[in-house]
N, C-alpha and C positions, 0 to 999 in steps of 0.2 A: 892770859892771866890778867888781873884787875888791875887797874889802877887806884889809889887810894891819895887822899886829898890828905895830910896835916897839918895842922899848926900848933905852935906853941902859946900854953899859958902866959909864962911868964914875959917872953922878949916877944911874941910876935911873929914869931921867924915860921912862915909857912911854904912846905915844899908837896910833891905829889911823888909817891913809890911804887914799883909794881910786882904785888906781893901773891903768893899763891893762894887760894882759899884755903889750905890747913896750915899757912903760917900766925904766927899769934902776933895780935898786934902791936907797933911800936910806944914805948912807954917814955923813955926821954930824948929830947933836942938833940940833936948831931951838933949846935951852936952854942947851946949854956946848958946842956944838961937837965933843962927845968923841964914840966911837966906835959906830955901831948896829948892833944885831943883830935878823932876823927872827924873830918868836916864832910859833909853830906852834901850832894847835891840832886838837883833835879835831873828828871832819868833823861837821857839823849836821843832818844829812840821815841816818833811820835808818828803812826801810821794816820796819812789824810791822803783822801783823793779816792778815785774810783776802783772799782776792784774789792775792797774792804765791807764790813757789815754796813746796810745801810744806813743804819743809826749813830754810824761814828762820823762827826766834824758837821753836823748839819750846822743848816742857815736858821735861824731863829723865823726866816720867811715861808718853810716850809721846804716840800721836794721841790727839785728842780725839772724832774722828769712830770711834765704832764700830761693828763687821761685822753685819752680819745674823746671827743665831742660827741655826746648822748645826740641818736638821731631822732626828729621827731616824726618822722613816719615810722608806722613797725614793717619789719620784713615780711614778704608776703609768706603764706603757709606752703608746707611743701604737701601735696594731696596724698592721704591715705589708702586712697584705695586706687588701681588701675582705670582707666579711663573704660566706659566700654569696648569703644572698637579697637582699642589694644587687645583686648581681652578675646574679641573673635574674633581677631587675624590669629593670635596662638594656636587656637582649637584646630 
């Protein structure tokens, strides 16, 4: 069940309850009887670190993970057709 932040208009008096999501919420002070208002906070739950979509919690510097180094020779071709005397030693 949730916890819920209140305080009072009138005296100030703020406490926290933990109320079910089909109870309705509280209207006056347990202290002066004056008016209550729910106070909202930010959410407590903040997924960072690895494991997660890449795009969440980056560096403004970019990835961290970087590319393999572009080679500047190219790799030799691998030959399309059998060499001949492959070909008649099979035969």
């Amino acid at each position: 069940m949730p916890t819920y932040a209140y305080a009072c208009k009138d005296c100030g008096h703020a406490f926290d309850i933990v109320q079910s999501f089909s109870d309705s919420p509280l209207t006056s002070c347990p202290e002066c009887q004056g008016a209550l208002r729910k106070k909202f906070n930010s959410v407590g739950v903040v997924f960072k670190g690895s494991g997660f979509y890449r795009t969440d919690s980056r560096d403004s510097k970019g990835s961290t993970v970087s590319a393999a180094p572009a080679s500047s020779t190219p790799a030799p071709a691998a030959p399309s057709a059998p060499a001949p005397a492959a070909a008649a030693a099979a035969s």
